[in-house]
N, C-alpha and C positions, 0 to 999 in steps of 0.2 A: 601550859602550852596553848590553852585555848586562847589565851590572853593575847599571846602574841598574834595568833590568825585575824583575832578582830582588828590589832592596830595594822597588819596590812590590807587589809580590806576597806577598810577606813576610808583611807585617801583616793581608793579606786572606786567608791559609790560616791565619795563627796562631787568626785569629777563626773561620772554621770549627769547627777543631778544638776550640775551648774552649768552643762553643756545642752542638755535638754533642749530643743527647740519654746523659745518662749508663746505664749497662745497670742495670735495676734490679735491685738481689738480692733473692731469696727469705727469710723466714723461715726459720730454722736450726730442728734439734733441737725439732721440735715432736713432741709428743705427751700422752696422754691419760692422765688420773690418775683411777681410777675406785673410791671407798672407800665401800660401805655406801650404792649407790646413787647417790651422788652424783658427777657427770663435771664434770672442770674438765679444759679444752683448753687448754694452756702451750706456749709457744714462747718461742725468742730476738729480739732484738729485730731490726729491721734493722741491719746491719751498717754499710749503706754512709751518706753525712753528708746524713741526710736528716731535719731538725729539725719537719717536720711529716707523719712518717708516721703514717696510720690504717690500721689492720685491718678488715677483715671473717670472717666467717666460716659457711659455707654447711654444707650436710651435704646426701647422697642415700640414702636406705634402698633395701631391696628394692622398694616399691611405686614409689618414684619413678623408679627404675630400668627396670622390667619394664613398667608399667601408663601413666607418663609421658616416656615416651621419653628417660630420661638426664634429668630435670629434675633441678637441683642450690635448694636449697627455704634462703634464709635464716635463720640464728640470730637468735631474735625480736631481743636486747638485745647481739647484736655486730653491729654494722653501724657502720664507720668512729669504731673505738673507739680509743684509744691507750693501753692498757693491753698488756700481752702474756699476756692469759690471759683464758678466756672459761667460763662453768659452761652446759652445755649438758644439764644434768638432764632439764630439762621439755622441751627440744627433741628428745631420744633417751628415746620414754616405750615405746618395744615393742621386742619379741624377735629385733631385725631387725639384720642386718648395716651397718653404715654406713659409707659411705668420706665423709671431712670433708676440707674443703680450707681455706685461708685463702690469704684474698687482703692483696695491700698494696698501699699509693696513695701514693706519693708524688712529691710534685709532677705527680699527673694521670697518673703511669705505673703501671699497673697489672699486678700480677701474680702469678702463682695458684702454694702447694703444698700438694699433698695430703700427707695422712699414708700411710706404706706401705702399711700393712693397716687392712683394717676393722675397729670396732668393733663390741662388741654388748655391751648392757650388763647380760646373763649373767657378762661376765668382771669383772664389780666384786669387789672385795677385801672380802668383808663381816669386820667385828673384833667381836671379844664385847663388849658394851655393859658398861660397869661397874652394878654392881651395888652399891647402898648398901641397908642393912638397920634398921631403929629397932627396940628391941625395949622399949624405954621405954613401959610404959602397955599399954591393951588397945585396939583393935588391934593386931596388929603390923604392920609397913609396910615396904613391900617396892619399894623403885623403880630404873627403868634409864636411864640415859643411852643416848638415841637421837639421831643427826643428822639425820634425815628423821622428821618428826611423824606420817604413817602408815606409819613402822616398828611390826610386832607381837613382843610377846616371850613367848614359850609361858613357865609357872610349875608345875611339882607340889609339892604339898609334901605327904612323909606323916612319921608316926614312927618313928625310930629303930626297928628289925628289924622292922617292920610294913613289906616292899619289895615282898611278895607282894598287898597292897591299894592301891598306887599309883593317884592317882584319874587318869582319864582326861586325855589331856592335854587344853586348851584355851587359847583364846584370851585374856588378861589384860588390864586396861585396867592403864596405868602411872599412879602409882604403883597396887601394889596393895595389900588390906587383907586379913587374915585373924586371927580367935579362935584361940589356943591354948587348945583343950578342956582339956587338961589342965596349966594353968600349966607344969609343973616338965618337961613333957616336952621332948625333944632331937629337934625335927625337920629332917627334911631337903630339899632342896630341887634340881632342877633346873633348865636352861632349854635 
């Protein structure tokens, strides 16, 4: 008789267990690629067999922190994305520490990891913009490759041993244009 209670018992814990909420994993190896201003937030995907997970991705500065009691403030254009990577430029636009988190949902189970340390997006990697030169014709033309369009790129240019009249520096609109006064002269240039 006992034999029999275990074979109906059987089928009704096997179904328990296989209906069990599965434990959702977190986002691996995320973190933040910050080049010339520009912040892109990458992680791995979910791991576990979950064919419709979305991401989110929140951020808290100092202000929200100190002034909003711990509010964590949405990424305008990551919210229930399915990509694994998010550019948070315009989201992280001050001098301010940030701890970022990302969340994942899948199948309704929801679950938060931050990145270790905070950001600030002082620690961006800025690289020397390439530099192309025309010297075809009068103008000469002087332009930089920038990846943010209100990047500025400081220009002097004087003549060859003339270093003791270096003109002030200033601000340049890209591309720029300048006269060589004296055709045949060898000038120089910084930035």
């Amino acid at each position: 008789m006992s034999s029999g209670l275990n074979k109906s018992l059987f089928p009704l814990l096997l179904y328990f267990t296989i209906n069990f909420p599965k434990s959702l994993s977190t986002p691996l190896n995320a973190s933040m690629h910050s080049v010339n201003m520009k912040h892109i937030l990458k992680w791995s995907l979910l791991q576990a067999s979950c064919p419709t997970a979305n991401y989110s991705v929140q951020f808290q500065g100092e202000y929200e922190f100190y002034n909003l009691n711990g509010t964590w403030v949405d990424a305008y254009d990551c919210q229930e994305i399915s990509k694994n990577w998010c550019d948070l430029t315009h989201d992280l636009a001050s001098n301010s520490d940030y701890s970022i988190r990302i969340g994942t949902n899948c199948d309704g189970q929801k679950s938060w990891a931050q990145l270790p340390a905070t950001f600030n997006r002082r620690d961006t990697v800025l690289l020397v913009p390439k530099m192309t030169v025309n010297v075809e014709g009068d103008p000469i033309q002087v332009g930089f490759s920038t990846t943010l369009s209100d990047m500025t790129v400081n220009l002097n240019v004087w003549q060859e041993g003339d270093e003791q009249n270096i003109p002030v520096q200033g601000t340049m609109a890209n591309p720029f244009h300048f006269r060589d006064a004296q055709n045949s002269a060898i000038l120089c240039h910084c930035f």
